[in-house]
C-alpha positions in Angstrom: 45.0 -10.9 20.1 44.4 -11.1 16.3 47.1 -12.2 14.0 47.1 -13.4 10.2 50.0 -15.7 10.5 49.9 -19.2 9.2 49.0 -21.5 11.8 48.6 -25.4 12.5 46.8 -26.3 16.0 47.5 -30.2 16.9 46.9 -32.4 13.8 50.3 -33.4 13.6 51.1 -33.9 17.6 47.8 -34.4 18.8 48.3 -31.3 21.1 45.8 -29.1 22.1 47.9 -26.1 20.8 45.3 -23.2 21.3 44.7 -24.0 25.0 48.7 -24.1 25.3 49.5 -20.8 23.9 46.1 -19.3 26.0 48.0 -20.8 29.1 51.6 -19.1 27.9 50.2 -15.8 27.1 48.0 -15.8 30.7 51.2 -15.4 32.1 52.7 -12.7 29.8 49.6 -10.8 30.2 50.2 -10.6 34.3 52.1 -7.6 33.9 49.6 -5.8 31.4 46.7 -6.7 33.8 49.1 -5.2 36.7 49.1 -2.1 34.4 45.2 -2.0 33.7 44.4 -2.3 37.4 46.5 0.9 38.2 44.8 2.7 36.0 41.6 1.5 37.4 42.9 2.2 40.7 43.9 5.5 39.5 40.5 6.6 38.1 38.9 5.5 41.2 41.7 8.1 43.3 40.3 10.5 40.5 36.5 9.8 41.6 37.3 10.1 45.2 39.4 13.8 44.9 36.4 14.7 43.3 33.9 13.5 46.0 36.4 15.7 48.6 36.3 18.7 46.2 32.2 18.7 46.2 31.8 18.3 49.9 34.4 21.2 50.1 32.0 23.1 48.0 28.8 22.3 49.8 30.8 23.9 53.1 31.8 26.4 51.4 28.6 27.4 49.6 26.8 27.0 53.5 29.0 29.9 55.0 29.4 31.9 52.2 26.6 34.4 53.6 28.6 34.7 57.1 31.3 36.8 54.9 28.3 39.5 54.2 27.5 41.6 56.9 23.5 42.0 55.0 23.8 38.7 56.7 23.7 39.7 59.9 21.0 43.0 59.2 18.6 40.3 58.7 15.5 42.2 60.2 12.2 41.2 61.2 9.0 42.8 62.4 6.6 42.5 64.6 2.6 44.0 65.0 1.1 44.9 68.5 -2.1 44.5 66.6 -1.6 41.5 63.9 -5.2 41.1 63.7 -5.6 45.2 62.8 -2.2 45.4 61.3 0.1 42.6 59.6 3.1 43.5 58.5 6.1 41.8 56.1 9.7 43.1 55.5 9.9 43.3 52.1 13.0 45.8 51.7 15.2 48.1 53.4 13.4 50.1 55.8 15.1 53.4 57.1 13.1 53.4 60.8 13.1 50.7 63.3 10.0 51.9 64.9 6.6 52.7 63.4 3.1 54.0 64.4 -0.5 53.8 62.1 -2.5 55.8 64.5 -5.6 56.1 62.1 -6.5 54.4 59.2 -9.6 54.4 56.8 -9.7 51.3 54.5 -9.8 51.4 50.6 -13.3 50.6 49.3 -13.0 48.5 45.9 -15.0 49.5 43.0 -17.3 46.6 41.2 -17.4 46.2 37.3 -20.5 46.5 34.9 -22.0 43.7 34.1 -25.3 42.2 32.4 -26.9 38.7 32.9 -29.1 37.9 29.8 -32.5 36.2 29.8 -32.3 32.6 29.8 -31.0 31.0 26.6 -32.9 29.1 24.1 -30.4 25.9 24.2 -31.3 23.0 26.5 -27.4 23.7 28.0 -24.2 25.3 27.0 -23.1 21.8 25.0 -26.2 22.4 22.7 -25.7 24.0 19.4 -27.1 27.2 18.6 -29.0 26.3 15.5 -28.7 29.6 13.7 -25.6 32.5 13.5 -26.1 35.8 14.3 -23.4 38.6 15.4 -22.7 41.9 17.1 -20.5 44.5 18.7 -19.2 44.3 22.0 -17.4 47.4 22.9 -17.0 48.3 18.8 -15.2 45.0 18.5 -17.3 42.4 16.0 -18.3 39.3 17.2 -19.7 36.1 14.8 -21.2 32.8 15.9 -22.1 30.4 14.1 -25.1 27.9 13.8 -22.6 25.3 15.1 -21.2 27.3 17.8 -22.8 26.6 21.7 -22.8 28.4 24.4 -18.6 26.9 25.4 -17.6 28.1 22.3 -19.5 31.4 22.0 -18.1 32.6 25.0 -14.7 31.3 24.5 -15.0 33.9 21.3 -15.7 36.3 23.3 -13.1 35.9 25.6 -10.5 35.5 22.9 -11.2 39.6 22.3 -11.0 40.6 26.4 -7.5 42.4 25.9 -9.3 44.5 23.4 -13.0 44.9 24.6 -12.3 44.8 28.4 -15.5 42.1 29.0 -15.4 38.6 29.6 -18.3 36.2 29.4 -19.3 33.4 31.9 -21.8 31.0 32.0 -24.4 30.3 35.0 -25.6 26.6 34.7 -28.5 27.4 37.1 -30.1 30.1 35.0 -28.4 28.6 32.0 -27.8 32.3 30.9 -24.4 34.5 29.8 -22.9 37.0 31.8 -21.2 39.9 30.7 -18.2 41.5 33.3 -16.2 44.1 32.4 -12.8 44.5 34.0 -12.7 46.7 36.7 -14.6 50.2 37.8 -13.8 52.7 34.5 -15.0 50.0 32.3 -18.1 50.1 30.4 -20.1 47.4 28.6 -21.7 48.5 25.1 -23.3 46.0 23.1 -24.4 47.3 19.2 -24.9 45.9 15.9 -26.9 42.9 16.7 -27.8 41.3 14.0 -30.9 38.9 15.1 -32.9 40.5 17.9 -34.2 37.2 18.7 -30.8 35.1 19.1 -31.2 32.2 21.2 -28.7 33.6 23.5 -30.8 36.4 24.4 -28.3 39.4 23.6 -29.7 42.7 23.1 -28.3 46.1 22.4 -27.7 48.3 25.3 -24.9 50.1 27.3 -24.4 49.7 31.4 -21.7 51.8 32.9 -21.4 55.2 35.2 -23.8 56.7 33.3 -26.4 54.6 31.9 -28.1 51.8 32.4 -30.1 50.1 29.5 -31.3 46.9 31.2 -33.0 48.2 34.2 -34.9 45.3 36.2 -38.2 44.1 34.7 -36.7 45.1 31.2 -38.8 43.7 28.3 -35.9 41.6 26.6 -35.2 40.0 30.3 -31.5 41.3 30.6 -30.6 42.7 34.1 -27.7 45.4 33.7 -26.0 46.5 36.9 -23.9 49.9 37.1 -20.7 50.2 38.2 -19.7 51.3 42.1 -16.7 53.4 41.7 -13.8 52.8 44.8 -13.0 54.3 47.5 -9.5 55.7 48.6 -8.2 54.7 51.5 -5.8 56.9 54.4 -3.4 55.7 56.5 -1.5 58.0 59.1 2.2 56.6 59.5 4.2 58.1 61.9 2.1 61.2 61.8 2.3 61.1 57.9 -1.5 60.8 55.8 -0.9 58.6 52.9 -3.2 58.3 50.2 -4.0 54.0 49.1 -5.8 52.5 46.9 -5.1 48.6 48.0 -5.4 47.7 51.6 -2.4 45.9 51.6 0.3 48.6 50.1 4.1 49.2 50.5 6.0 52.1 52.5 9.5 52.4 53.3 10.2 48.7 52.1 7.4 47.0 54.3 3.9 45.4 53.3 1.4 46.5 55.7 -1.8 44.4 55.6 -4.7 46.6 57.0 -7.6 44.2 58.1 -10.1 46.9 59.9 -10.3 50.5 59.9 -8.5 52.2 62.9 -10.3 55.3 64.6 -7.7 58.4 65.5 -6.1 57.6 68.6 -6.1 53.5 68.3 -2.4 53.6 67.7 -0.9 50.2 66.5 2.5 49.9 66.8 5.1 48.0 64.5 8.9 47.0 65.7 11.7 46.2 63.6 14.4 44.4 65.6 17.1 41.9 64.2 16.0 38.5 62.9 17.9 36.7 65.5 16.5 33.5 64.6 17.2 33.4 61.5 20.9 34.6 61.6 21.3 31.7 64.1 20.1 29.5 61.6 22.5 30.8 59.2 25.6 29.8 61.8 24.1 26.7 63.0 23.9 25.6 59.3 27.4 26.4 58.7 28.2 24.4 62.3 26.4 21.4 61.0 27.4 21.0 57.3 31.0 21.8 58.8 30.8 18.5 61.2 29.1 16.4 58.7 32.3 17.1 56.3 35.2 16.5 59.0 33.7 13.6 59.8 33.4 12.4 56.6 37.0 12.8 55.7 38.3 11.9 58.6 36.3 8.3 57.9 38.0 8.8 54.5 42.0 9.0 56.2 41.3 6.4 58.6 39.6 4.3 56.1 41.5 0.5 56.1 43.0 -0.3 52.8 42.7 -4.5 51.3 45.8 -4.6 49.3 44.7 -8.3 48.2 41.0 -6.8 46.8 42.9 -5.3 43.6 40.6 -4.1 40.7 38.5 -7.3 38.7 39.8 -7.7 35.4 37.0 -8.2 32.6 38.0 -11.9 32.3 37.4 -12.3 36.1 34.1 -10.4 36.1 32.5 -13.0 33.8 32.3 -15.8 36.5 31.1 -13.3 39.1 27.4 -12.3 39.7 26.5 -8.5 39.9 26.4 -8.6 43.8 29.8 -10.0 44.5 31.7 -7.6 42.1 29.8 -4.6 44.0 31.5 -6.2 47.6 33.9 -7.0 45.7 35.0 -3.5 44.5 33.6 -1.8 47.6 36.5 -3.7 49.4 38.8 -2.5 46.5 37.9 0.9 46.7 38.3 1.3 50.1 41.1 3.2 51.6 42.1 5.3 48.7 42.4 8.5 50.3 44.0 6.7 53.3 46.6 8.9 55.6 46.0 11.3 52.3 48.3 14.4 52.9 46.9 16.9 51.0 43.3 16.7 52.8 44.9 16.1 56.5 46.6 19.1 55.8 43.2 21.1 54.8 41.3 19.9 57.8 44.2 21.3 59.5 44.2 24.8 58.5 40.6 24.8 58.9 40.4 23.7 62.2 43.3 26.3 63.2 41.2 29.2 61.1 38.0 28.3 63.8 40.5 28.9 67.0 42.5 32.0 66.1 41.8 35.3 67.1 40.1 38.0 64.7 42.7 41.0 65.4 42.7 44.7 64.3 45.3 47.7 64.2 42.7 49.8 66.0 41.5 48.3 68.9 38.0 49.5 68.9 37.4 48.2 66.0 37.4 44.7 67.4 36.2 43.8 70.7 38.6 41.3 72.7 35.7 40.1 74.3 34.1 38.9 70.9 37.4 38.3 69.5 37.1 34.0 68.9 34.2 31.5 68.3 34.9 30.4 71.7 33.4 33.6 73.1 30.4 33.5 71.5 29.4 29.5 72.5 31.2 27.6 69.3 33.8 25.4 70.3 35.4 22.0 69.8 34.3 18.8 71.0 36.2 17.7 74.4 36.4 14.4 72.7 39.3 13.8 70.7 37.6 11.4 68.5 34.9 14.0 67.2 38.5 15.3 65.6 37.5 18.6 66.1 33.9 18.7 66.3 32.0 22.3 66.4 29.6 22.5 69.7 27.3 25.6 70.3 26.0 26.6 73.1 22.8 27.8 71.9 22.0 30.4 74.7 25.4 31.6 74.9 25.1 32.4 71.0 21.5 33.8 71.0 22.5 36.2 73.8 25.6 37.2 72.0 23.0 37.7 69.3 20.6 39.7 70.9 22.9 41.8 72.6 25.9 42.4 70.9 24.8 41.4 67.1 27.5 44.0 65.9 30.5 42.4 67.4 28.9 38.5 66.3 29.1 40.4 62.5 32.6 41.8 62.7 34.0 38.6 64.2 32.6 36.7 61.3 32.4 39.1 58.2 35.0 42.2 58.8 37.5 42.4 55.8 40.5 43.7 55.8 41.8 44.2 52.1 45.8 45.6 51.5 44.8 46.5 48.3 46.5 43.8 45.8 44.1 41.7 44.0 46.7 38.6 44.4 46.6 39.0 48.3 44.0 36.7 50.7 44.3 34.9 53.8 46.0 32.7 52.6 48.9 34.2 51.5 49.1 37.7 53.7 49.7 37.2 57.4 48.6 40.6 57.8 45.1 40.0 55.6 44.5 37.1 58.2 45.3 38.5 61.5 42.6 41.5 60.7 40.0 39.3 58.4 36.6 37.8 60.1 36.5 34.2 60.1 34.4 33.5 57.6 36.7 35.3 55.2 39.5 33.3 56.1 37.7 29.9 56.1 36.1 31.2 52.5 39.6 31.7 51.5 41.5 28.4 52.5 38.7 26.6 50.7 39.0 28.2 47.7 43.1 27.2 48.1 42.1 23.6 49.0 40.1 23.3 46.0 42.0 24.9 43.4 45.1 21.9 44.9 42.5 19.3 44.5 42.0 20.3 41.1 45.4 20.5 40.0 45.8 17.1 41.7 42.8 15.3 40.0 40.6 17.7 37.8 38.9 17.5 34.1 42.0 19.3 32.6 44.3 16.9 30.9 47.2 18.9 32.7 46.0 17.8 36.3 48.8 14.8 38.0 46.6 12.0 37.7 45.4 13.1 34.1 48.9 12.9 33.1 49.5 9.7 35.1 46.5 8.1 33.4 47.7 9.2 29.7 50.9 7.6 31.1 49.1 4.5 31.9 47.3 4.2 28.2 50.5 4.4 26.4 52.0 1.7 28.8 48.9 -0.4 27.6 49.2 0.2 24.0 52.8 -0.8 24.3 52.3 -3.9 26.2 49.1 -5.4 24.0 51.6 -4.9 21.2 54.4 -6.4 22.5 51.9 -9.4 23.6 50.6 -9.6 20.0 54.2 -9.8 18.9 54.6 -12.4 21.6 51.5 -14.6 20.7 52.4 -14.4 17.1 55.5 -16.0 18.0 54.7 -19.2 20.4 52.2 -19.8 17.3 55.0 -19.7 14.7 56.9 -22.1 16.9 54.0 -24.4 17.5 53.5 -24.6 13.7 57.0 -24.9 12.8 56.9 -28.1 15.4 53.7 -29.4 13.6 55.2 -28.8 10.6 58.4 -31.0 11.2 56.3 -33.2 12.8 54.1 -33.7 10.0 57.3 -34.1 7.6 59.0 -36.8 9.7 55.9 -38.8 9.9 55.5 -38.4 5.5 59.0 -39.6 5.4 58.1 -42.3 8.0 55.4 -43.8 6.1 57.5 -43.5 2.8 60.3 -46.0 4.7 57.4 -48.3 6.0 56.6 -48.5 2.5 59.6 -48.8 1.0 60.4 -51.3 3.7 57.0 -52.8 2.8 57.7 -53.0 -1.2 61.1 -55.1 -0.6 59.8 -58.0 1.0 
């Protein structure tokens, strides 16, 4: 507390008047520091709604793919032949059975190129010693004397997008080599202007047609011609297809061919339902659905310590680092305790996993594929799991394998009455008729959007409110308290004061009294 009032501490009494009024305002300050630890109690009840809300999100975001019946389409294939034949899903293919019964593979074409005669550097950190230049392509090219082999042919490189060459070096004939980029591509080299440049380059063309630096060639370059490629054929289900990669796309799979095939050697691809991984896609919901009833059900159940209220700042001073983390982990504990509002969600949920998925036409839905139960999820016989999901892992594969269409509808089937406000939630009719993943989708949605009215960023939400309601009650009380210090110190110093004057006039008397004898 700061004041600017006049004050006197002891001379006159002898009392130590600043410890006094510290004493007498400790005890006005109880209710202020009653105040401050709600509101630290408060922000912590903030904290922990928010904890809820994410692990609500994480379930949420693990079965949101069980709403979407491209969920359970998941498809995978299968070779008779991997080691001929490899194949990949890699879109939405229209067949579930294919045949290659011939297949002739694509021959790639090699680039031009020219290795020069060996250079007259010690290596390709030396410098050059003297400049020269050329065309490569029609595009110029300067070096300098200062230039060496590393930097030559990162020049050279520098102009690939426009000449269609790149240079290399080869250490063990410490010579350049010219590549050009594929097939169609020639290498012309014009223009040079010192026949006898220690890098050896010479004028000359190598492509489809020509060939300037046969073998044996006086100026020691050897040019090599081009090999044009190949085509390749593949017969698909009785269909010739022309390719010109032996790994190519049709009908939204990759096949990989790794030998020819002779007509007649039929290799035969499968497409069947990824099983496996649609499992994966339930079991993941299953877990990360246990993992968060568990976790608030600890939270309900967890034991509150009224007497381990929030540390003030005063009392956090004599305490080391460790002891206010126990401390405050005893204080924290129990916040959500016998909480209503989450009780109630786990509720719903746990009633959305063990009610029927109906329809008005009863072929839509089969009654034997109608629950969780049917399929191998259910609840834990143990009534402390609260709830627990168990699968039966060969009860759901089969289900799976054999009736994949009724797993989907049980799971992903919609039913929509048409008004954008409606859900499963709020339409008995919507619920009855929605899968179950559409109605857990749903109540999370309405759990979270009450946790967030409850204790969310907006300054609207309950506790928001009930924390601005907390500041103003601390703004009011420290001024009330500074009203109240400024006070005990007016009264001390009006007591030294009168003090002080009755011992002046004292003394005057003695010395009066003194002065008569």
């Amino acid at each position: 507390m700061i004041s600017n009032d006049f004050r006197l501490s002891g001379l006159a009494s002898g009392m130590d008047t600043e410890a006094l009024v510290t004493k007498l305002m400790n005890a006005e300050k109880i209710p202020l520091n009653k105040v401050i630890q709600n509101k630290t109690m408060t922000e912590w009840k903030m904290d922990a709604y928010r904890d809820v809300n994410t692990k609500f999100l994480d379930l949420r975001s693990s079965m949101e793919a069980l709403r979407l019946e491209s969920t359970f389409q998941k498809s995978k294939l299968s070779s008779s032949d991997a080691a001929k034949v490899d194949v990949s899903l890699t879109g939405t293919s229209s067949r579930s059975e294919y045949v290659i019964s011939s297949a002739k593979l694509y021959q790639p074409g090699t680039p031009s190129s020219v290795k020069f005669a060996q250079a007259g550097v010690a290596n390709d950190k030396a410098e050059l010693g003297s400049g020269f230049s050329f065309t490569l392509n029609n595009e110029p090219i300067s070096l300098t004397a200062q230039d060496t082999i590393q930097s030559s042919i990162t020049k050279i490189n520098a102009l690939s997008t426009k000449t269609g060459v790149t240079a290399t070096y080869s250490s063990g004939d410490n010579a350049i080599i010219f590549t050009s980029k594929d097939d169609q591509t020639g290498i012309s080299i014009a223009n040079v202007s010192n026949s006898s440049n220690v890098l050896k380059i010479t004028a000359g063309t190598v492509d489809s047609q020509q060939n300037d630096f046969p073998a044996g060639n006086a100026s020691g370059a050897v040019g090599t011609s081009p090999v044009s490629s190949t085509p390749g054929e593949v017969t698909i289900n009785g269909t010739t297809i022309t390719i010109k990669s032996n790994q190519f796309t049709y009908d939204g799979i990759q096949f990989n061919l790794k030998t020819e095939l002779p007509a007649g050697s039929n290799v035969n691809i499968t497409k069947k339902p990824d099983v496996d991984a649609i499992f994966d896609t339930i079991k993941g919901f299953v877990d990360k659905y246990n993992e968060t009833i568990k976790t608030l059900h600890d939270k309900l159940g967890e034991k509150r310590y009224k007497d381990y209220t929030p540390l003030l700042d005063d009392q956090k001073k004599d305490m080391k680092d460790k002891e206010i983390e126990l401390w405050e982990e005893k204080a924290k504990s129990g916040l959500l305790s016998n909480d209503q509002m989450i009780a109630s969600a786990l509720d719903k949920m746990r009633s959305i996993l063990y009610s029927k998925v109906s329809d008005k036409d009863p072929a839509i839905m089969n009654s034997d594929f109608d629950t969780l139960a049917e399929i191998g999820i259910t609840s834990s016989t143990n009534y402390r799991d609260n709830g627990k999901l168990v699968i039966d892992e060969t009860k759901l594969k089969a289900a799976l394998e054999n009736n994949l269409d009724q797993v989907a509808q049980l799971f992903s089937k919609k039913y929509d009455m048409g008004a954008s406000t409606n859900n499963t939630v709020n339409n008995a009719e919507e619920f009855q008729n929605s899968g179950v993943a559409w109605r857990l989708y749903d109540q999370l949605n309405e759990t979270m959007k009450d946790i967030t009215k409850t204790a969310g960023y907006s300054s609207d939400t309950y506790l928001s409110k009930a924390l601005k309601r907390l500041d103003e009650q601390i703004d009011s009380w420290e001024k009330r308290l500074q009203t109240k210090e400024s006070y005990y110190w007016k009264q001390f110093t009006a007591m030294e004061q009168a003090i002080q004057k009755s011992n002046t006039q004292s003394s005057w008397l003695m010395q009066q009294m003194g002065g008569g004898m």
